[in-house]
C-alpha positions as protocol buffer text, in pm:
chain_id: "A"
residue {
  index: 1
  type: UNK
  ca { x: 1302 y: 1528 z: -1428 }
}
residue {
  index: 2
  type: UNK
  ca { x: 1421 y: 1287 z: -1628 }
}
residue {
  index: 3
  type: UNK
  ca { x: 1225 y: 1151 z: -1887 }
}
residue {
  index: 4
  type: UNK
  ca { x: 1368 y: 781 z: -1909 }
}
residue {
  index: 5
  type: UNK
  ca { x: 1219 y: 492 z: -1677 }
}
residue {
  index: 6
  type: UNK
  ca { x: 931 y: 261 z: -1694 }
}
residue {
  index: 7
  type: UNK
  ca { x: 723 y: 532 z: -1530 }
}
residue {
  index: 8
  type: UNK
  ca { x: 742 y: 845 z: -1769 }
}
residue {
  index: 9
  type: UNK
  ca { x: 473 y: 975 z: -1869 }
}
residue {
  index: 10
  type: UNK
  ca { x: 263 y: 789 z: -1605 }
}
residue {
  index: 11
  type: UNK
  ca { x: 116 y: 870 z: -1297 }
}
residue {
  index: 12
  type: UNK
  ca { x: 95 y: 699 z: -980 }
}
residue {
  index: 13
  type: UNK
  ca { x: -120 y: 743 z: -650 }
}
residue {
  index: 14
  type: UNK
  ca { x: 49 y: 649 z: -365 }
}
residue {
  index: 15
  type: UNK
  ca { x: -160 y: 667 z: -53 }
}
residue {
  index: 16
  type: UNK
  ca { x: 73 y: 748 z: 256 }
}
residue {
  index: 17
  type: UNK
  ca { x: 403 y: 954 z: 288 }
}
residue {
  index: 18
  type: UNK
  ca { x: 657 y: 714 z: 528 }
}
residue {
  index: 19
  type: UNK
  ca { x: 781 y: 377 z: 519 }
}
residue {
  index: 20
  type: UNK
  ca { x: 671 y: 155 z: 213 }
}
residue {
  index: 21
  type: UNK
  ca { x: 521 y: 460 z: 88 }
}
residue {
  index: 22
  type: UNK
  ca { x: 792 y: 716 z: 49 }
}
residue {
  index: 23
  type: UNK
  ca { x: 1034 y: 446 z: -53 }
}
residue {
  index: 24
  type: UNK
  ca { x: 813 y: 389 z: -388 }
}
residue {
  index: 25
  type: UNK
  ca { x: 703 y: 724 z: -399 }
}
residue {
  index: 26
  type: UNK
  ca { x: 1114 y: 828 z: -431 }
}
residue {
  index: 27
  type: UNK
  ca { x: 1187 y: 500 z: -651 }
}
residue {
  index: 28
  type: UNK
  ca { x: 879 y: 613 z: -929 }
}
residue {
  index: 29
  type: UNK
  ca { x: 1048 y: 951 z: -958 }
}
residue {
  index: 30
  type: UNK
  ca { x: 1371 y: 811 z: -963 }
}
residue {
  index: 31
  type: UNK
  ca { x: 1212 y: 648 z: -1304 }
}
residue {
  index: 32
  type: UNK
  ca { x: 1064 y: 951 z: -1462 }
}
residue {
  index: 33
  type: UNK
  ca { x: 741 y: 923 z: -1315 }
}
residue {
  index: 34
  type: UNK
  ca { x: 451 y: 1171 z: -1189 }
}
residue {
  index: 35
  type: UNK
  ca { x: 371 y: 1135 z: -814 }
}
residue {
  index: 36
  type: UNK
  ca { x: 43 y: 1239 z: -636 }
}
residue {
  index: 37
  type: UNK
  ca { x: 55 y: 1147 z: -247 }
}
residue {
  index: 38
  type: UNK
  ca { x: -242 y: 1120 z: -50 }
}
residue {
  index: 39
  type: UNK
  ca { x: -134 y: 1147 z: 342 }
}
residue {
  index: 40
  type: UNK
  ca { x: -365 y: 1279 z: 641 }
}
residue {
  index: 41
  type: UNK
  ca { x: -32 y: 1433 z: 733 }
}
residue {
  index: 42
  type: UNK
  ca { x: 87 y: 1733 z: 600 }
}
residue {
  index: 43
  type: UNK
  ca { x: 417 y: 1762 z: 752 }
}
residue {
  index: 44
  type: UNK
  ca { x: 491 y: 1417 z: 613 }
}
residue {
  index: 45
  type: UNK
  ca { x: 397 y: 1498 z: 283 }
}
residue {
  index: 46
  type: UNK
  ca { x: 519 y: 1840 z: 235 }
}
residue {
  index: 47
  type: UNK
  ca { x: 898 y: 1738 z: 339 }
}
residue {
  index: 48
  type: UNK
  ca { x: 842 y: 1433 z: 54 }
}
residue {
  index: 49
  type: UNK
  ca { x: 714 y: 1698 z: -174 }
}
residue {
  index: 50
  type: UNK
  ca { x: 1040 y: 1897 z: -100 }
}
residue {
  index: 51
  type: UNK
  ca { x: 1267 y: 1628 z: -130 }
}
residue {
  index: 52
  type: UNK
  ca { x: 1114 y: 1496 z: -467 }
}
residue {
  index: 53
  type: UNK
  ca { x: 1149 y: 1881 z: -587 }
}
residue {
  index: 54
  type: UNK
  ca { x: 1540 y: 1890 z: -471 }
}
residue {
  index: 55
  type: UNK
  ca { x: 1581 y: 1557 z: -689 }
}
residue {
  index: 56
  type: UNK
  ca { x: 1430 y: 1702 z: -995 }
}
residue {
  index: 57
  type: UNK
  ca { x: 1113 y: 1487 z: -962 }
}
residue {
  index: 58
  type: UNK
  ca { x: 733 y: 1546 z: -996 }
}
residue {
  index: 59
  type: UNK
  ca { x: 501 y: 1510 z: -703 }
}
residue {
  index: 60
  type: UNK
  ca { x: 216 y: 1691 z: -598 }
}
residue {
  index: 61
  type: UNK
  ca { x: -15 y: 1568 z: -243 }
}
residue {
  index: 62
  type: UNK
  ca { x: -299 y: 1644 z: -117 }
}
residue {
  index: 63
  type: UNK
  ca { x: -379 y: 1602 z: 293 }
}
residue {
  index: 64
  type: UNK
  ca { x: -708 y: 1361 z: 376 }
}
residue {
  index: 65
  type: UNK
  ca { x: -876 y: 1134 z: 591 }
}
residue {
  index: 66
  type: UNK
  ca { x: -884 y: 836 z: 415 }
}
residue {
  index: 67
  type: UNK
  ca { x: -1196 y: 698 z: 594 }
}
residue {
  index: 68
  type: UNK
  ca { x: -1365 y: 1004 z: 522 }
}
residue {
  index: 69
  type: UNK
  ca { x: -1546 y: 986 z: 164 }
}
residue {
  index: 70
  type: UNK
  ca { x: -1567 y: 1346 z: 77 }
}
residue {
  index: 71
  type: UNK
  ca { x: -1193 y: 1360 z: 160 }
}
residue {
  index: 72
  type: UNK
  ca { x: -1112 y: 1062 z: -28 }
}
residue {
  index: 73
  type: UNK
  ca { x: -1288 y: 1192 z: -370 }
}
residue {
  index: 74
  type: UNK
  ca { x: -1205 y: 1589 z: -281 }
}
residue {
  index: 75
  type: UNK
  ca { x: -777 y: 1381 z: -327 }
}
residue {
  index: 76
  type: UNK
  ca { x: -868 y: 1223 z: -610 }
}
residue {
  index: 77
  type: UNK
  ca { x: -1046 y: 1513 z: -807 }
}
residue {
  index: 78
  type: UNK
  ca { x: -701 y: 1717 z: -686 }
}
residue {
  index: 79
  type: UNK
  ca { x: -510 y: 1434 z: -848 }
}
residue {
  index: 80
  type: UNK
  ca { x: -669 y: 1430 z: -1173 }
}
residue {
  index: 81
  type: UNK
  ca { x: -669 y: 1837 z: -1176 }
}
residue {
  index: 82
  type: UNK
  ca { x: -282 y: 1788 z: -1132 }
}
residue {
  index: 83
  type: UNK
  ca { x: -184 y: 1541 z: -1342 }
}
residue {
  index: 84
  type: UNK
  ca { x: -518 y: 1489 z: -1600 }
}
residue {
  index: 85
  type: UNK
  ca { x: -483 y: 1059 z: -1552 }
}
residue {
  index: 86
  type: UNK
  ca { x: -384 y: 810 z: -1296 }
}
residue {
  index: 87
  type: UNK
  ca { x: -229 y: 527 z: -1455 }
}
residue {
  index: 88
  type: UNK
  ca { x: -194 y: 329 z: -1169 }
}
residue {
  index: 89
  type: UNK
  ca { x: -277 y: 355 z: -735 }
}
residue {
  index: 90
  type: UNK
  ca { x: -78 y: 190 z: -480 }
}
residue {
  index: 91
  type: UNK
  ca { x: -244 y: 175 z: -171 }
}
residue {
  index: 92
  type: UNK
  ca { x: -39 y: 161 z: 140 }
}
residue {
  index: 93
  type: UNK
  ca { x: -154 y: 386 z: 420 }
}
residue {
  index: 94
  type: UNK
  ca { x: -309 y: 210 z: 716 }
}
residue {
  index: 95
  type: UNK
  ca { x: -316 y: 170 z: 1070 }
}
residue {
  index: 96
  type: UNK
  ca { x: -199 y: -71 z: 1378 }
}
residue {
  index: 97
  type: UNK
  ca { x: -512 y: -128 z: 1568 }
}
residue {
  index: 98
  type: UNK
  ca { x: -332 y: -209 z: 1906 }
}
residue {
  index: 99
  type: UNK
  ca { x: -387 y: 87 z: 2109 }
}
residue {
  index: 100
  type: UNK
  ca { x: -720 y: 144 z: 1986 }
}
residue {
  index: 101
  type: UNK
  ca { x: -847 y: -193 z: 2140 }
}
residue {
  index: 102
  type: UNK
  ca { x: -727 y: -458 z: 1898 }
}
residue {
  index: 103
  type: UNK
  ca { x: -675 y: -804 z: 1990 }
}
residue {
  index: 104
  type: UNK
  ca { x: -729 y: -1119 z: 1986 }
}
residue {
  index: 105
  type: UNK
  ca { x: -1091 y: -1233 z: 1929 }
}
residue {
  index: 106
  type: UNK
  ca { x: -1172 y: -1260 z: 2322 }
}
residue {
  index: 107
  type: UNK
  ca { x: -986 y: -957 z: 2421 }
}
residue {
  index: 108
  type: UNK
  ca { x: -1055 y: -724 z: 2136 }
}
residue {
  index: 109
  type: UNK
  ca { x: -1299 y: -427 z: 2174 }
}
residue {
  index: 110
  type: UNK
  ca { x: -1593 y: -325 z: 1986 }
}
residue {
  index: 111
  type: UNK
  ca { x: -1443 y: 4 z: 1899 }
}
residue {
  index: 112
  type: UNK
  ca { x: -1124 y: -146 z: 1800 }
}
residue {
  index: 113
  type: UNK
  ca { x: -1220 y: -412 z: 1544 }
}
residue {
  index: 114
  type: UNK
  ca { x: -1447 y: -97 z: 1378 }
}
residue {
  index: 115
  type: UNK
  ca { x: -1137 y: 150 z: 1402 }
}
residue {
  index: 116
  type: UNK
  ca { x: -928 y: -114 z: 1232 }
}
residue {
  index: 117
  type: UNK
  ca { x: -1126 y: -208 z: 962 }
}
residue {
  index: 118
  type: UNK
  ca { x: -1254 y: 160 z: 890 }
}
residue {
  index: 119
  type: UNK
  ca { x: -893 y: 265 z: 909 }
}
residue {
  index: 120
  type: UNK
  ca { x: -774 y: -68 z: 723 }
}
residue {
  index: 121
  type: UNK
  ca { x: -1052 y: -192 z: 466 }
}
residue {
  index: 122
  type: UNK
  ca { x: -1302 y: 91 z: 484 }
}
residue {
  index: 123
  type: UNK
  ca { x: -1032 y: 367 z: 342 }
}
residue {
  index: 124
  type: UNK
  ca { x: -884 y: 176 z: 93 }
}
residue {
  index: 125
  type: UNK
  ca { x: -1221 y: 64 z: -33 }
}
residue {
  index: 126
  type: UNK
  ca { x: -1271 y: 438 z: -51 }
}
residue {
  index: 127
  type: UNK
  ca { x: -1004 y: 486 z: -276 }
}
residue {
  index: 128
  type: UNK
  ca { x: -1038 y: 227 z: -480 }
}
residue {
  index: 129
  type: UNK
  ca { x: -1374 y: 336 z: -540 }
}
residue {
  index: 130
  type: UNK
  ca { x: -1275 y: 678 z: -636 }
}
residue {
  index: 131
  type: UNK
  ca { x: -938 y: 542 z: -824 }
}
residue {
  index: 132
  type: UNK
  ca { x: -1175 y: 264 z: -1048 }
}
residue {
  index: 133
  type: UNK
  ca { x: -1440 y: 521 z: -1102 }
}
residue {
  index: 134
  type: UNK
  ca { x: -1185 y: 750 z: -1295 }
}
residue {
  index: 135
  type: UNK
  ca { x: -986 y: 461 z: -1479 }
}
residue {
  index: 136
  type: UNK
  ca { x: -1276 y: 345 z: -1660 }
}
residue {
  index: 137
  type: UNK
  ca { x: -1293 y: 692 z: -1812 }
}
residue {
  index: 138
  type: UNK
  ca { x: -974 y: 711 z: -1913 }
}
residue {
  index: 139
  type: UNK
  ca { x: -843 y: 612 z: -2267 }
}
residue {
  index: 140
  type: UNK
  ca { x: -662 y: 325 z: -2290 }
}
residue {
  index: 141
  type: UNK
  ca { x: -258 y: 336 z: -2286 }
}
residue {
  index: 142
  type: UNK
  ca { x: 8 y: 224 z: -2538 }
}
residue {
  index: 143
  type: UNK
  ca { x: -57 y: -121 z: -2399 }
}
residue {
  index: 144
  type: UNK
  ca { x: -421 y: -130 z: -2405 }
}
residue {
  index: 145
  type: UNK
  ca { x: -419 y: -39 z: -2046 }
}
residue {
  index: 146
  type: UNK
  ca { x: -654 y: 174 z: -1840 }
}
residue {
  index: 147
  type: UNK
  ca { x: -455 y: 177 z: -1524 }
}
residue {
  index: 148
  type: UNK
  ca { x: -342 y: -106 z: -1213 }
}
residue {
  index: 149
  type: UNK
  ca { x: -434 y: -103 z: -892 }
}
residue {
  index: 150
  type: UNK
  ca { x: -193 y: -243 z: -586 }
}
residue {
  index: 151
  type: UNK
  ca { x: -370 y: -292 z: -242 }
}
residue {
  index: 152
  type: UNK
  ca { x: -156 y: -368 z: 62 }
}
residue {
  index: 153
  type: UNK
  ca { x: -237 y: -654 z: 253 }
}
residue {
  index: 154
  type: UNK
  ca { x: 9 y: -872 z: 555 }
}
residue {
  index: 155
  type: UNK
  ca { x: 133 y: -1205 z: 567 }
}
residue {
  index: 156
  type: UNK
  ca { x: -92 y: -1203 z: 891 }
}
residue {
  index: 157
  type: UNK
  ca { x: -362 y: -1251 z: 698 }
}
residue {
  index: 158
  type: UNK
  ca { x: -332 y: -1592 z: 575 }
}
residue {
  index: 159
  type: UNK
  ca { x: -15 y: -1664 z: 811 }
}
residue {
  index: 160
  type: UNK
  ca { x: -46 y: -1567 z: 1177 }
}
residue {
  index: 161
  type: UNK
  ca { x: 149 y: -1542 z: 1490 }
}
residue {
  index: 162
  type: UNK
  ca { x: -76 y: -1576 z: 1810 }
}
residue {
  index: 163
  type: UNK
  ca { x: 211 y: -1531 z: 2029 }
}
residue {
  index: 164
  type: UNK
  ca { x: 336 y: -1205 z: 1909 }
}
residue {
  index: 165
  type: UNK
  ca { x: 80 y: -1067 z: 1675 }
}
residue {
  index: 166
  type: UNK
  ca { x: -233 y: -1167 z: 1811 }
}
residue {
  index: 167
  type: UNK
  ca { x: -434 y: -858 z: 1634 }
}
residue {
  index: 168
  type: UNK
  ca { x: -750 y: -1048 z: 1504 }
}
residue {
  index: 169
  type: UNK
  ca { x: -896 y: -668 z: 1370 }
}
residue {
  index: 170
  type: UNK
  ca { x: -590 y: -611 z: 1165 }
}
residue {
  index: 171
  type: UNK
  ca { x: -571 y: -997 z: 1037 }
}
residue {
  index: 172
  type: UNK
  ca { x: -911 y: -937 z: 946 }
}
residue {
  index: 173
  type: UNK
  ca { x: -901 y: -643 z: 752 }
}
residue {
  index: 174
  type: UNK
  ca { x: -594 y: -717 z: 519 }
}
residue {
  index: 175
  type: UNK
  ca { x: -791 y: -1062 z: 445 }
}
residue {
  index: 176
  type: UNK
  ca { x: -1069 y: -832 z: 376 }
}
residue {
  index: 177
  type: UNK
  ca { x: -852 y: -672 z: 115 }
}
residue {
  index: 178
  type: UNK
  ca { x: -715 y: -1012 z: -15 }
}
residue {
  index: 179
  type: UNK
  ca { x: -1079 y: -1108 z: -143 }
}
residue {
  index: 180
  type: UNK
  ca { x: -1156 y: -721 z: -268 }
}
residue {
  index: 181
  type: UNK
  ca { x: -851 y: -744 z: -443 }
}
residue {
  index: 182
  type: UNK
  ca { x: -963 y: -1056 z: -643 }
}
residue {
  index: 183
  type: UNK
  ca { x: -1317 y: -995 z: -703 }
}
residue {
  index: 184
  type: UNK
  ca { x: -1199 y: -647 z: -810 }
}
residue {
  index: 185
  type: UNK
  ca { x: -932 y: -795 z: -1060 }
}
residue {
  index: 186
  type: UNK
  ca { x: -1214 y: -1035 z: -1237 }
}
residue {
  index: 187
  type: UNK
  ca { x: -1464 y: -751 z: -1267 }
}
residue {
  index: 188
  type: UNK
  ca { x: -1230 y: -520 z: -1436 }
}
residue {
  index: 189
  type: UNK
  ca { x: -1007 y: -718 z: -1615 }
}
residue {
  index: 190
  type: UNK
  ca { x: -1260 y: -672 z: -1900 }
}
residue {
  index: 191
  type: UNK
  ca { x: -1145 y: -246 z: -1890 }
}
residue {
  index: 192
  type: UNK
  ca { x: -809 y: -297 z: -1875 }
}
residue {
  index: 193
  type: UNK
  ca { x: -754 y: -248 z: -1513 }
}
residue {
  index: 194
  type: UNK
  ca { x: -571 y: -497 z: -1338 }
}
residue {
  index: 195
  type: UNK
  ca { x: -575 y: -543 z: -943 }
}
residue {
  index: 196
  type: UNK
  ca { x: -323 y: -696 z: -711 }
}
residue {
  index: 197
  type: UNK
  ca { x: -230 y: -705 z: -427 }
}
residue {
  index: 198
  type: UNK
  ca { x: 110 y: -737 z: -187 }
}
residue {
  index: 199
  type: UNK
  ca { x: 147 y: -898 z: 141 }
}
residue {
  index: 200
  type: UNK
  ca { x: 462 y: -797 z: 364 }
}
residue {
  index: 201
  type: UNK
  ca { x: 597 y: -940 z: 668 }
}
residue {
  index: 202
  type: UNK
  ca { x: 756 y: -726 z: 939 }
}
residue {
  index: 203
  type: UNK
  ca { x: 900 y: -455 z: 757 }
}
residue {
  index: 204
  type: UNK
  ca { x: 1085 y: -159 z: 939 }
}
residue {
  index: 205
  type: UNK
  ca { x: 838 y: 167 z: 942 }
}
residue {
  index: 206
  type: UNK
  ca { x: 719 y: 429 z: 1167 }
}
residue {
  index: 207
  type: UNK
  ca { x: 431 y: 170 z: 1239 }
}
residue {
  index: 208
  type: UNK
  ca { x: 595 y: -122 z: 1328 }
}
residue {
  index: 209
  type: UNK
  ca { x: 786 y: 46 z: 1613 }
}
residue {
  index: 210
  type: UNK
  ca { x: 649 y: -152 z: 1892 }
}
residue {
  index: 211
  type: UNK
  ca { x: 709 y: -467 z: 1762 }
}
residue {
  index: 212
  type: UNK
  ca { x: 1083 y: -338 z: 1615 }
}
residue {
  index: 213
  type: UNK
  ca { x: 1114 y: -225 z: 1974 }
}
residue {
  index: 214
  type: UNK
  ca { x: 1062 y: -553 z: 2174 }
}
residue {
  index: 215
  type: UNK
  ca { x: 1310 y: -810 z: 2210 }
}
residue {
  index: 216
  type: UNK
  ca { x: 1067 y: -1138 z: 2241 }
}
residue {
  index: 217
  type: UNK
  ca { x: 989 y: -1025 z: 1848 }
}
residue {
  index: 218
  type: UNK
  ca { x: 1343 y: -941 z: 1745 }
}
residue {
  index: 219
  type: UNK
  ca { x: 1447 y: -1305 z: 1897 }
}
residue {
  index: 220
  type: UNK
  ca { x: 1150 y: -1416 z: 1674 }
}
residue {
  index: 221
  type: UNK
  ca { x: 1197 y: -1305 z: 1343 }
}
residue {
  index: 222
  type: UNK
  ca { x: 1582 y: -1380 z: 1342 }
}
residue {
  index: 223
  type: UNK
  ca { x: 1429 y: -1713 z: 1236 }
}
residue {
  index: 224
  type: UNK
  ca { x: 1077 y: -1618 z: 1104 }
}
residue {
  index: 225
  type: UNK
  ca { x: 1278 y: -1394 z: 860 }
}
residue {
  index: 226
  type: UNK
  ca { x: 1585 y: -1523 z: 801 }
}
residue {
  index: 227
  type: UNK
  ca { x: 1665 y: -1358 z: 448 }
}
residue {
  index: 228
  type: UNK
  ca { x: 1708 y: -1028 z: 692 }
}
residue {
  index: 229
  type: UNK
  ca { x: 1733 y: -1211 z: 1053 }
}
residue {
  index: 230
  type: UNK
  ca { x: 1524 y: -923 z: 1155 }
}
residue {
  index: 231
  type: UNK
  ca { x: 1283 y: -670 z: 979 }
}
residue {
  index: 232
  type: UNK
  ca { x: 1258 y: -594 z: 587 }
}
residue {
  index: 233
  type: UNK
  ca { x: 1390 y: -266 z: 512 }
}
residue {
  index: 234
  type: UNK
  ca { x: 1071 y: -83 z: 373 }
}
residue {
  index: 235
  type: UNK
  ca { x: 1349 y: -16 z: 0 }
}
residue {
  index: 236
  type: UNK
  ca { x: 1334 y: -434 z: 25 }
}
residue {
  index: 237
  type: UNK
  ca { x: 906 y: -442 z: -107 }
}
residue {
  index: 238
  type: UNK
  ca { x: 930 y: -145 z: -366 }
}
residue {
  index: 239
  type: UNK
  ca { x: 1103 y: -339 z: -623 }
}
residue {
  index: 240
  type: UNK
  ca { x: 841 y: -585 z: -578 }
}
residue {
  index: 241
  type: UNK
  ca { x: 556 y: -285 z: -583 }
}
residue {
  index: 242
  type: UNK
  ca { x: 683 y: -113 z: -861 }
}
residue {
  index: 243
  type: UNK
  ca { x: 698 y: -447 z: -1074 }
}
residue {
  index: 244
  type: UNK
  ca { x: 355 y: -521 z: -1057 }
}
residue {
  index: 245
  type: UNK
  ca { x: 284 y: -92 z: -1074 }
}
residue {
  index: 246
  type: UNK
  ca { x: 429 y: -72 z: -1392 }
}
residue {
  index: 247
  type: UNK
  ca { x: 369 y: -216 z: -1778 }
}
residue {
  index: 248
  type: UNK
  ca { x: 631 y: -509 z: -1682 }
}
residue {
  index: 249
  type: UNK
  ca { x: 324 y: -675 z: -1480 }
}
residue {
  index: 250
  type: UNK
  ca { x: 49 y: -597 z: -1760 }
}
residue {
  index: 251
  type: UNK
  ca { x: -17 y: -1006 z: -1783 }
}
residue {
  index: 252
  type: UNK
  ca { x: -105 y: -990 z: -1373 }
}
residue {
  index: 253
  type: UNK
  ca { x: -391 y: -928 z: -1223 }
}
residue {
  index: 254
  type: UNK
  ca { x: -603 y: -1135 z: -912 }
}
residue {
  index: 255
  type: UNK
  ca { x: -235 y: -1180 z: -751 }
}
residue {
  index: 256
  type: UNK
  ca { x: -128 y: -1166 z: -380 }
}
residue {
  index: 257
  type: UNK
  ca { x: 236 y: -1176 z: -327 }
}
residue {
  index: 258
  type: UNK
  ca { x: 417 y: -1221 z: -20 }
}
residue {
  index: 259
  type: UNK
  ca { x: 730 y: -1004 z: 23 }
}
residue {
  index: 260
  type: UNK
  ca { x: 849 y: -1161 z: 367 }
}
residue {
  index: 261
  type: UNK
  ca { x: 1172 y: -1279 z: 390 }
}
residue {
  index: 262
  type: UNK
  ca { x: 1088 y: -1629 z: 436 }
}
residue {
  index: 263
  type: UNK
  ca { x: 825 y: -1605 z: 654 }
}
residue {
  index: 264
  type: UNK
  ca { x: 533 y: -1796 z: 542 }
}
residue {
  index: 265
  type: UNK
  ca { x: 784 y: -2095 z: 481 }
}
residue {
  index: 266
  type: UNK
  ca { x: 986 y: -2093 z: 818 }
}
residue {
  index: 267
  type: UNK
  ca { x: 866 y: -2225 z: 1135 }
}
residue {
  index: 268
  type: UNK
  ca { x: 1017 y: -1931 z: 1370 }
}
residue {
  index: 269
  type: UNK
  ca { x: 944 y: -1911 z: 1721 }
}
């Protein structure tokens, strides 16, 4: 591995193992930084273990349920075993609640809006839980640092689309994790751990399939997102992500920033 890059001698937790994910999970590496994944799926994981290996790189995972808590802290004491510190957690696994019942308000199911927002807001309150818990421990870095904490949120949550993305659950929960992130970021700013957050548009993962699929939503984000005329390639957010990961971002904490192409300023539709 090489030891030059704005990540050597740091580690990051990345929770998931496609999409936005694996693209910083590669892209930390690629800067001389330790990797520990958190996925609930081992195949997943294992093949990015395997291709971090072939590229000389350091990652280690661990397989969980995020929305289980003895999971969640069984990860993180695996990460700490592995690596001794986590200087910073990036926190992008999640779920599309469509299937499971989401909707809008009047259509939505009971067990929907709770399987969104325990696969959403409960899991990553989990690990940010665990992730804090350990930081605050820790000594501080070469920059008077104790670690930094990235939360993923959606531009859904504080720009909607009834017509083609009418998932009230999933708006919800990544609002959810908008106001975490801040309260988070004023509590402990005072121990060196800063807490931000990012907020995507459509971006082109194993997730988004359905709506990458259908043609009404293709039509619509040729002008929705017209810095790609379609979806963000998921290697478009990490240099975003990594920014605010790494000691570049030290002055930024209690930040949401919107990686979407244009969407939040274009009228679409």
């Amino acid at each position: 591995m090489s030891g030059a890059g704005r990540f050597a001698g740091r580690t990051t937790l990345i929770t998931g193992s496609t999409g936005m994910a694996a693209s910083a999970a590669r892209a930390i590496g690629a800067e001389g930084g330790r990797v520990f994944v958190i996925s609930r799926t081992e195949g997943h994981a294992r093949a990015l273990a395997d291709e971090a290996a072939t590229a000389g790189h350091e990652l280690a995972f661990s397989v969980a349920d995020l929305t289980h808590e003895a999971d969640v802290e069984r990860a993180m004491a695996s990460a700490v075993a592995t690596y001794g510190r986590i200087d910073a957690a990036y926190n992008v696994a999640g779920i599309s609640g469509r299937r499971l019942g989401d909707g809008p308000v009047h259509a939505a199911t009971l067990d929907g809006w709770e399987a969104v927002l325990r696969g959403n807001l409960t899991s990553l309150f989990l690990v940010c839980r665990a992730v804090v818990g350990r930081m605050r421990e820790q000594d501080l870095d070469g920059l008077g640092m104790r670690g930094t904490i990235l939360n993923m949120s959606s531009v859904l949550a504080r720009h909607p689309s009834a017509e083609h993305f009418g998932t009230h659950a999933y708006a919800a929960s990544k609002g959810a994790i908008e106001a975490l992130t801040r309260a988070m970021a004023s509590t402990y700013a005072p121990d060196g751990i800063r807490v931000n957050a990012i907020a995507p548009s459509l971006v082109a993962t194993p997730m988004s399939r359905r709506a990458q699929d259908d043609p009404d939503v293709r039509e619509f984000l040729r002008a929705k997102q017209p810095l790609t005329g379609g979806p963000i390639d998921a290697d478009d957010v990490t240099p975003t992500a990594l920014h605010l990961l790494g000691p570049g971002a030290r002055m930024i904490t209690g930040q949401v920033i919107d990686v979407d192409a244009g969407w939040a300023v274009s009228e679409g539709g």
